[in-house]
MOPAC internal coordinates of N, CA, C and O (Angstrom, degrees):
PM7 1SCF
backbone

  N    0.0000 0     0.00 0     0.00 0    0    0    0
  C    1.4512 1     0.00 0     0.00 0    1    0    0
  C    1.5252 1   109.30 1     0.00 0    2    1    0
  O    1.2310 1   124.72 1   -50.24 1    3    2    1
  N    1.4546 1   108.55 1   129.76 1    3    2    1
  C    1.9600 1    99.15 1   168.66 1    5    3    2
  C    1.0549 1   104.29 1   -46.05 1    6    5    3
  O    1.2310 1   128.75 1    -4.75 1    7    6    5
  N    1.5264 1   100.75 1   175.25 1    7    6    5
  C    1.4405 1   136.16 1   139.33 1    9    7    6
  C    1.1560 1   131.20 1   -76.43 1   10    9    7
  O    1.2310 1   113.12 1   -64.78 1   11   10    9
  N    1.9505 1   130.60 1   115.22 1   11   10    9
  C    1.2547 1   101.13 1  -166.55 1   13   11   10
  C    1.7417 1    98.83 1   -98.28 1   14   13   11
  O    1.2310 1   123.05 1   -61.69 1   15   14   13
  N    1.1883 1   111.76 1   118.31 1   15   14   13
  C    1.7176 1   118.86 1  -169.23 1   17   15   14
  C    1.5239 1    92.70 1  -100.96 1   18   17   15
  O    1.2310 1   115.93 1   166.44 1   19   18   17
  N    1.3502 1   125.33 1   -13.56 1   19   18   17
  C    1.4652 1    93.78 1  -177.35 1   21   19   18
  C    1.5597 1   111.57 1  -133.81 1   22   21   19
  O    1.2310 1   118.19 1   -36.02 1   23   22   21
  N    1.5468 1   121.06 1   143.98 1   23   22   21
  C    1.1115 1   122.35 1  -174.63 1   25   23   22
  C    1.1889 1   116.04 1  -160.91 1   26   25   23
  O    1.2310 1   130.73 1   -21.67 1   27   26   25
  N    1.8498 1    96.90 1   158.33 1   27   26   25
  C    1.8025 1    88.53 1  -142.38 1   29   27   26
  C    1.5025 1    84.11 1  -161.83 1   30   29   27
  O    1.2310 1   125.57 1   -39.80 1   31   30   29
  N    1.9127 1   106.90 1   140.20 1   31   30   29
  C    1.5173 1   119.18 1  -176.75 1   33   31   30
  C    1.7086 1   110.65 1   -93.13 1   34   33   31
  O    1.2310 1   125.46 1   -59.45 1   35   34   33
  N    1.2250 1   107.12 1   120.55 1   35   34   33
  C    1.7692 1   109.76 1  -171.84 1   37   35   34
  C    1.5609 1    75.00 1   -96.58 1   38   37   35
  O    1.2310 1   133.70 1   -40.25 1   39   38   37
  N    1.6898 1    91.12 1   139.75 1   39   38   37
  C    1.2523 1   123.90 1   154.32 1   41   39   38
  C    1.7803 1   130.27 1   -92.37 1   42   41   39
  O    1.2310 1    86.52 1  -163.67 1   43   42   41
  N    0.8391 1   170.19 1    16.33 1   43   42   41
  C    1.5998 1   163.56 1   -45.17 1   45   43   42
  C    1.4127 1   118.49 1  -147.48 1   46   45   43
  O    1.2310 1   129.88 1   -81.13 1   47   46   45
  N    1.3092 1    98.56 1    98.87 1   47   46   45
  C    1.4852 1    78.51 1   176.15 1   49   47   46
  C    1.6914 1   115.66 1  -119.27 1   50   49   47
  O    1.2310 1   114.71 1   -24.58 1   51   50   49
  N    1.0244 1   127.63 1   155.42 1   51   50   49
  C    1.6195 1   140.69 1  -178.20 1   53   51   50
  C    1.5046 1   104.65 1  -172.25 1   54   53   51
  O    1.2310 1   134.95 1     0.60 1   55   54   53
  N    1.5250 1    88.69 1  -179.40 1   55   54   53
  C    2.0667 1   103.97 1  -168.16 1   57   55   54
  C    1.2740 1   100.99 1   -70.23 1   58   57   55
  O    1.2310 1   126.62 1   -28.28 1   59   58   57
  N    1.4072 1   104.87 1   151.72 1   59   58   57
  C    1.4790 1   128.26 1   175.38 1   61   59   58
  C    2.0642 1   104.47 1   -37.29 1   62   61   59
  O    1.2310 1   138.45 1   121.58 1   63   62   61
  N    1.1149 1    81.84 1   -58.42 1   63   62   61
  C    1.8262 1    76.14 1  -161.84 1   65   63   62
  C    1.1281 1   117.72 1   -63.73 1   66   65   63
  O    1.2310 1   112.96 1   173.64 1   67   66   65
  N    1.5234 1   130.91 1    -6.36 1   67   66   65
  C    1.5111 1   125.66 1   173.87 1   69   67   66
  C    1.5316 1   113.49 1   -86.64 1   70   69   67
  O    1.2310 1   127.71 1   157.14 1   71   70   69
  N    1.1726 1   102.76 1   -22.86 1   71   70   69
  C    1.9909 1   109.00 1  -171.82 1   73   71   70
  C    1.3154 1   122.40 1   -29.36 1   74   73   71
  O    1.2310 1   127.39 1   130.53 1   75   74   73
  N    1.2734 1   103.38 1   -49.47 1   75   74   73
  C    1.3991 1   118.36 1   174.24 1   77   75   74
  C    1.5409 1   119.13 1   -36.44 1   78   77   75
  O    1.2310 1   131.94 1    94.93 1   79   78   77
  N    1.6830 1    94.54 1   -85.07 1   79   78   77
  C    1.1410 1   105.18 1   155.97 1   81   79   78
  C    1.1434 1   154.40 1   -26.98 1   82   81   79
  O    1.2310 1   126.77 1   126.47 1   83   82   81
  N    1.2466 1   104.58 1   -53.53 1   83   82   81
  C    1.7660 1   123.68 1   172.56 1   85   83   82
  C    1.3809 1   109.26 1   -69.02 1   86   85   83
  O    1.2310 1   111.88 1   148.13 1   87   86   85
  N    1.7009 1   132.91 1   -31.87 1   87   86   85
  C    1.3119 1   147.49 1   161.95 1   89   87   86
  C    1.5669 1    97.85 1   -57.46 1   90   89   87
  O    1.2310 1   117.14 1    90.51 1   91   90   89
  N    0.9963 1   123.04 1   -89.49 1   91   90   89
  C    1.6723 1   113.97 1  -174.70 1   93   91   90
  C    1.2970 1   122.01 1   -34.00 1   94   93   91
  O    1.2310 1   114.25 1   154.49 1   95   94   93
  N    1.5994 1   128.49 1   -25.51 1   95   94   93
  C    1.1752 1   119.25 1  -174.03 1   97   95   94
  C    1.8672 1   108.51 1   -94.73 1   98   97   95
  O    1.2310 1   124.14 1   160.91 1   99   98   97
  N    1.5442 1   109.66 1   -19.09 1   99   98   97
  C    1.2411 1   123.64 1   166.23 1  101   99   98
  C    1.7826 1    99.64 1   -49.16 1  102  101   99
  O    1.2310 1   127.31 1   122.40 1  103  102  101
  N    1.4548 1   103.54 1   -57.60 1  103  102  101
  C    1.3807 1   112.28 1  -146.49 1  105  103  102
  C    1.6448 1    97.30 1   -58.10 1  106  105  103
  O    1.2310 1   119.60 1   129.03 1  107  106  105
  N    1.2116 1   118.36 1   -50.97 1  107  106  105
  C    1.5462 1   130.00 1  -175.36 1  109  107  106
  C    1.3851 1   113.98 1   -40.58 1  110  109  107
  O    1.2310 1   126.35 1   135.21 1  111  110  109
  N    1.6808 1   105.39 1   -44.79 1  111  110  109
  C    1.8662 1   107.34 1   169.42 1  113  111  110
  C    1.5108 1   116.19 1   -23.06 1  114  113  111
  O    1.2310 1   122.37 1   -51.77 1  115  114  113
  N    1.2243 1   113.06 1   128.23 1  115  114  113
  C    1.6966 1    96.85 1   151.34 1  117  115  114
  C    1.6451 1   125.79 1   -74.52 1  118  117  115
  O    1.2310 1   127.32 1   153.06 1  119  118  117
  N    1.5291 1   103.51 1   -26.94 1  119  118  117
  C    1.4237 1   100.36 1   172.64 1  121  119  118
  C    1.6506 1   135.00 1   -74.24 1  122  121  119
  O    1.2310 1   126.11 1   173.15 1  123  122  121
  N    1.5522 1   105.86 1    -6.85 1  123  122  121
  C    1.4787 1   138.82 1   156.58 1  125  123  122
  C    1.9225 1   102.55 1   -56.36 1  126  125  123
  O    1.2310 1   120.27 1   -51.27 1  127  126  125
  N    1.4058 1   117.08 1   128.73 1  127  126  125
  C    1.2743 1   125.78 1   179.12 1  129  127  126
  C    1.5598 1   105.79 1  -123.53 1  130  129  127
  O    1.2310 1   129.01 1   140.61 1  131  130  129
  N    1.0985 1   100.25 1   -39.39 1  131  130  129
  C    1.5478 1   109.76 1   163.99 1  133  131  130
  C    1.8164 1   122.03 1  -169.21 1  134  133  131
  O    1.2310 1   126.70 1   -22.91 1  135  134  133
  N    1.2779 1   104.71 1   157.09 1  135  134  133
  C    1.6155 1   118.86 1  -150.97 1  137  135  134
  C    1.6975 1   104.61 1  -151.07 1  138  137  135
  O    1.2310 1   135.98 1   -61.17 1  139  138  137
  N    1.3573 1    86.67 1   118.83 1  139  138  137
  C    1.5864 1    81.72 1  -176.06 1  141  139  138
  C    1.7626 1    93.00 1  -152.39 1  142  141  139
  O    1.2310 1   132.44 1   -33.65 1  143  142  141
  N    1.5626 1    93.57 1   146.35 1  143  142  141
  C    1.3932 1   109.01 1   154.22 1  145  143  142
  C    1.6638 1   128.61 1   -57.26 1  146  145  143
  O    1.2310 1   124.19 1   -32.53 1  147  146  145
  N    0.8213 1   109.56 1   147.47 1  147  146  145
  C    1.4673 1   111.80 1   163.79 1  149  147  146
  C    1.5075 1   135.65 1   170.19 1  150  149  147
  O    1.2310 1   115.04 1   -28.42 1  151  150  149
  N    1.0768 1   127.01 1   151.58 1  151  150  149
  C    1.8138 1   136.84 1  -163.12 1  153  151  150
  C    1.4920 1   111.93 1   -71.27 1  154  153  151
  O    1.2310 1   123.00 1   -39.77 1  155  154  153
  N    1.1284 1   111.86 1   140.23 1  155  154  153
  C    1.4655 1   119.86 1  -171.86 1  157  155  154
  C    1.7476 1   119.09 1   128.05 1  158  157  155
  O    1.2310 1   124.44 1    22.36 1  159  158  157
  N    1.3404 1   109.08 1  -157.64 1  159  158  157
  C    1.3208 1   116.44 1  -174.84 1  161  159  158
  C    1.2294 1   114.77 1   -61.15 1  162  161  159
  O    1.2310 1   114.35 1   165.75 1  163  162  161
  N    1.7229 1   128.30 1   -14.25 1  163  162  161
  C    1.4747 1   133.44 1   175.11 1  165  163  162
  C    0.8477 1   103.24 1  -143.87 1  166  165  163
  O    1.2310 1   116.48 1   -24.41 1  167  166  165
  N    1.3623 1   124.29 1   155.59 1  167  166  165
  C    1.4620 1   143.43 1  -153.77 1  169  167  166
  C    2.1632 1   101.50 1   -95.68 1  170  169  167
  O    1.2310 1   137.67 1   140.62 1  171  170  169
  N    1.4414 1    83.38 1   -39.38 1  171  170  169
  C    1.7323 1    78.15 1   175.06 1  173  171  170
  C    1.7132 1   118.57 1  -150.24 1  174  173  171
  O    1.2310 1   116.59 1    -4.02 1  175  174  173
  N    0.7750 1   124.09 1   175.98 1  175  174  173
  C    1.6448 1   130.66 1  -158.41 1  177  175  174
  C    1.3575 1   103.29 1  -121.61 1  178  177  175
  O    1.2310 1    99.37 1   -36.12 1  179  178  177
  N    1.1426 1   154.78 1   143.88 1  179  178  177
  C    1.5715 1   148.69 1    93.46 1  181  179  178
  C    1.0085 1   139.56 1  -106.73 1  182  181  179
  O    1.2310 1   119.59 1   -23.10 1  183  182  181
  N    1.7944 1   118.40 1   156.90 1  183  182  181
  C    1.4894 1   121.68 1  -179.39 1  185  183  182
  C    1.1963 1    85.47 1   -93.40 1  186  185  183
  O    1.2310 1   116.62 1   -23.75 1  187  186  185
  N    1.2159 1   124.04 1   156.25 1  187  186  185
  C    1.4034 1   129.11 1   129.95 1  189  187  186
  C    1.7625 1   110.67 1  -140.90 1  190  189  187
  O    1.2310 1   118.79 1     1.13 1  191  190  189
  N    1.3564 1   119.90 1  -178.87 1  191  190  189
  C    1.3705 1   143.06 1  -176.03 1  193  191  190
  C    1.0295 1   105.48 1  -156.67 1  194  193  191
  O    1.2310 1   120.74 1   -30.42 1  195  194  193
  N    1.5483 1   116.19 1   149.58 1  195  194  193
  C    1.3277 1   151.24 1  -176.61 1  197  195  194
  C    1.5768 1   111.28 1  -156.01 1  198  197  195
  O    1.2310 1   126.30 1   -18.17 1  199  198  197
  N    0.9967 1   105.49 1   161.83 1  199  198  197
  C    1.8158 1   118.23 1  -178.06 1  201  199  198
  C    1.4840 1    94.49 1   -62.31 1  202  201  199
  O    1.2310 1   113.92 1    87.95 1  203  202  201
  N    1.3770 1   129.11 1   -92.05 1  203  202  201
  C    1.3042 1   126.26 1  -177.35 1  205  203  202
  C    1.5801 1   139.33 1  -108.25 1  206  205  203
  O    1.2310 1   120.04 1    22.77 1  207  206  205
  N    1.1062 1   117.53 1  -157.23 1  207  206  205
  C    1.9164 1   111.43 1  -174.94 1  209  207  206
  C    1.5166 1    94.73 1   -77.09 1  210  209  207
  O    1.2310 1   117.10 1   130.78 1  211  210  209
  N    1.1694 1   123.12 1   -49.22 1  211  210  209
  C    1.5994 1   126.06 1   178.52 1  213  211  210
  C    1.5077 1   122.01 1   -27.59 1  214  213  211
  O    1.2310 1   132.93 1   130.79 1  215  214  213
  N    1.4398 1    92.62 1   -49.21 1  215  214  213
  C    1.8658 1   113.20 1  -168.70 1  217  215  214
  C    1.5342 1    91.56 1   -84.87 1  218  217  215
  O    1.2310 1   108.81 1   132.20 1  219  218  217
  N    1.1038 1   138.55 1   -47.80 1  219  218  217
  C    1.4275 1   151.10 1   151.64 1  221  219  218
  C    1.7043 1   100.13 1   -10.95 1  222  221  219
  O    1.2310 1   135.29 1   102.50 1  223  222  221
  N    1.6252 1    88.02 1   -77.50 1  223  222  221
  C    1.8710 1    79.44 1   177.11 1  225  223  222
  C    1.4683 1   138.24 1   -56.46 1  226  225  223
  O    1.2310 1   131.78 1   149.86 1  227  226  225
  N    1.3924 1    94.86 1   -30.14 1  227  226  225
  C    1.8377 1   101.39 1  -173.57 1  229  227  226
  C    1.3128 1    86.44 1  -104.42 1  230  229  227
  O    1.2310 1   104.14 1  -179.52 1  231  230  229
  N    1.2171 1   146.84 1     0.48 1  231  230  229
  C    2.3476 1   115.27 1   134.39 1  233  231  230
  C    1.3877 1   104.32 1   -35.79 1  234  233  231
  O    1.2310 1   133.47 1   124.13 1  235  234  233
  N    1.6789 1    91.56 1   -55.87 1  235  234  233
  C    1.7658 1    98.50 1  -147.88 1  237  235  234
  C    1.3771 1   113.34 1   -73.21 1  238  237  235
  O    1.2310 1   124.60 1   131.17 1  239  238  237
  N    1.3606 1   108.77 1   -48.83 1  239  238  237
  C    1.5475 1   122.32 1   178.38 1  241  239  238
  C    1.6626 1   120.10 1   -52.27 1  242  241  239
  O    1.2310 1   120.26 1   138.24 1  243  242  241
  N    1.3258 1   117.10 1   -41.76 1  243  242  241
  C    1.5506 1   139.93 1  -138.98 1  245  243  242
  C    1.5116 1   112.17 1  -129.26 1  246  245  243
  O    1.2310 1   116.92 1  -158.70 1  247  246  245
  N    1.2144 1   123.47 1    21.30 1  247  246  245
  C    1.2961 1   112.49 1  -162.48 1  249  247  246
  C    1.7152 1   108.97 1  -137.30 1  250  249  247
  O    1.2310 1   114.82 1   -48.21 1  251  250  249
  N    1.6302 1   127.42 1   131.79 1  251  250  249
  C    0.8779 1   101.12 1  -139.15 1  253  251  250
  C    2.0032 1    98.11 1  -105.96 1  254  253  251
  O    1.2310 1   128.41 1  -155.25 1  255  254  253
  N    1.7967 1   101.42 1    24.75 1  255  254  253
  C    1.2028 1   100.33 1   162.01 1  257  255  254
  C    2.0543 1   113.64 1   -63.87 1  258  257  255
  O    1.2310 1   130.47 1   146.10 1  259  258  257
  N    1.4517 1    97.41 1   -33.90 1  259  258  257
  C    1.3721 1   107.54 1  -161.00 1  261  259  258
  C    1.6002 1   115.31 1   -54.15 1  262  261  259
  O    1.2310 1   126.57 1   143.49 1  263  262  261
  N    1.3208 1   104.96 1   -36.51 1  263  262  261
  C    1.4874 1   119.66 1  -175.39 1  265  263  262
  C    1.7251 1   120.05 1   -46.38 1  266  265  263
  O    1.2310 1   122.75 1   152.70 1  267  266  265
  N    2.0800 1   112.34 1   -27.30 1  267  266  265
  C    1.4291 1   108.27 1   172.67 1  269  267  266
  C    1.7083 1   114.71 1   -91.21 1  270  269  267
  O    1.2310 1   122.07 1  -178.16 1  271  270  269
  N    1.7834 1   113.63 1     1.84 1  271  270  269
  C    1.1684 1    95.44 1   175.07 1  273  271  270
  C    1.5403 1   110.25 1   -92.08 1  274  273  271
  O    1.2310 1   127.48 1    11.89 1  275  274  273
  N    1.4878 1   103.22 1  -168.11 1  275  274  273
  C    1.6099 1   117.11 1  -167.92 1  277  275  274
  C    1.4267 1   106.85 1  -135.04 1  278  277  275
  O    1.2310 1   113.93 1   166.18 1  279  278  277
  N    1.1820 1   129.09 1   -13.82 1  279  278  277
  C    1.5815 1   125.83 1   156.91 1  281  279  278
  C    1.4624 1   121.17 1  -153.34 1  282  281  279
  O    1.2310 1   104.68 1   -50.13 1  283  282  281
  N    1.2216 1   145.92 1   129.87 1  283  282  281
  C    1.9139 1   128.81 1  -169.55 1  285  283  282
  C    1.3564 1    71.48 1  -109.81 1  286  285  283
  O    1.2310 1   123.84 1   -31.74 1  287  286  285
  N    1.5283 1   110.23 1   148.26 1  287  286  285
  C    1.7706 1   126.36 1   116.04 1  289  287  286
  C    1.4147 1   127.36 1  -105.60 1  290  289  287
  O    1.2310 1   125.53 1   -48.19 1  291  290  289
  N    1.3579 1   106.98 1   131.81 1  291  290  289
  C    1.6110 1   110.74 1  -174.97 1  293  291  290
  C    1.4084 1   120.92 1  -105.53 1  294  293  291
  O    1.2310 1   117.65 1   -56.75 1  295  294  293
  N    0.9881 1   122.09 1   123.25 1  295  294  293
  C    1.7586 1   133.75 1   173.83 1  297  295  294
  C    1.7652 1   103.30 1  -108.08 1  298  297  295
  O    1.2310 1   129.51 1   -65.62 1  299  298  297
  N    1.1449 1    99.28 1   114.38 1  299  298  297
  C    1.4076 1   125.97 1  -176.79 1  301  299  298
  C    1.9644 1   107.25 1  -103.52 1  302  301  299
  O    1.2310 1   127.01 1   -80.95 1  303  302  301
  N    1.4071 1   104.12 1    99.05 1  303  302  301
  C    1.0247 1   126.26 1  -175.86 1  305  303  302
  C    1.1661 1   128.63 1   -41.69 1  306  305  303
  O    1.2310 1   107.29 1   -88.66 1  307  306  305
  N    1.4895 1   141.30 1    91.34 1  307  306  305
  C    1.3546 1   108.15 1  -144.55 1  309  307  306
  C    1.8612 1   108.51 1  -100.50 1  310  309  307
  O    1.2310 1   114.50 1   159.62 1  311  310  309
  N    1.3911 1   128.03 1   -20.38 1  311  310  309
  C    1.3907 1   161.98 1   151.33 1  313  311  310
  C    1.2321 1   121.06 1  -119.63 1  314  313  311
  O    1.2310 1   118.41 1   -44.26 1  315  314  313
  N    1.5204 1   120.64 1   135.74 1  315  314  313
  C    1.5913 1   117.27 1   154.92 1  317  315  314
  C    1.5703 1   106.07 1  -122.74 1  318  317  315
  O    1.2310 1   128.16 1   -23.54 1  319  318  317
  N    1.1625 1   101.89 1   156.46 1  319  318  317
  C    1.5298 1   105.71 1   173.06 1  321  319  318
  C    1.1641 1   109.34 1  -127.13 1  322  321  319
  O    1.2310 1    91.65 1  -111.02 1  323  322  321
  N    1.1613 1   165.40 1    68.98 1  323  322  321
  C    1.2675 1   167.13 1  -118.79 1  325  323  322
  C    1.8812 1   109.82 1   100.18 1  326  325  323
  O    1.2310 1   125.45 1   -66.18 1  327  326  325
  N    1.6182 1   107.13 1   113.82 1  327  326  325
  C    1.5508 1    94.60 1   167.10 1  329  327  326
  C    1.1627 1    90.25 1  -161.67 1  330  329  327
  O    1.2310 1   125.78 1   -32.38 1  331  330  329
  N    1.7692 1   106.50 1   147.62 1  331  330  329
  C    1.7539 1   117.06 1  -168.27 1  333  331  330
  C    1.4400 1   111.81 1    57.57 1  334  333  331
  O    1.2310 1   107.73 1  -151.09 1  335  334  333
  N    1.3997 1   140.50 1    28.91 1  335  334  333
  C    1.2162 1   147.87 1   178.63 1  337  335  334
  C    1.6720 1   105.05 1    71.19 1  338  337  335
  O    1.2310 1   117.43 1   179.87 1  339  338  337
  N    1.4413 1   122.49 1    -0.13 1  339  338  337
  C    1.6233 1   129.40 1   172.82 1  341  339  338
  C    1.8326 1   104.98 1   -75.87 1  342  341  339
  O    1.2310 1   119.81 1   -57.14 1  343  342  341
  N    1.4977 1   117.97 1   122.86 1  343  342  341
  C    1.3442 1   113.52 1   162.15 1  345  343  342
  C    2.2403 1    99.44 1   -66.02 1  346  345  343
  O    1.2310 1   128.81 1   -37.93 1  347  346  345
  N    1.3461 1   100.62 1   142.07 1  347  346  345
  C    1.3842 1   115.28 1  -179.23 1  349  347  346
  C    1.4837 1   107.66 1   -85.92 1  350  349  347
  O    1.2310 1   120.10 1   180.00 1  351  350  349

């Protein structure tokens, strides 16, 4: 099994009426850890991880959840110290 060394917070934004949708098909990813709706400047949030920046790109680049949004911002994780409520 890889290593997933890299991980990174999608920001998402698009129109109200796809959210749903576009959230469920996030959720199905395996590289999706968590996906959630929510209020504010983007319509939805995700973690995900992958082994490297490469695989990083072809989530982002290549994937055909991407096609109902209207802008991503990505925050690429660079340490966590805390995960699953465990200090790391």
């Amino acid at each position: 099994m890889d290593e997933l060394n890299t991980e990174a917070l999608l920001w998402i934004h698009t129109a109200p009426n796809p959210v749903e949708a576009l959230g469920a098909a996030l959720a199905k990813r395996p590289e999706v850890r968590y996906a959630a709706a929510v209020a504010g400047d983007c319509q939805l949030v995700a973690d995900i991880t992958v082994a490297n920046p490469a695989q990083l790109y072809d989530f982002l680049a290549d994937s055909p959840w991407s096609k109902s949004m209207t802008h991503l911002q990505t925050t690429v994780v660079l340490q966590a110290r805390k995960r699953g409520g465990q200090l790391l």
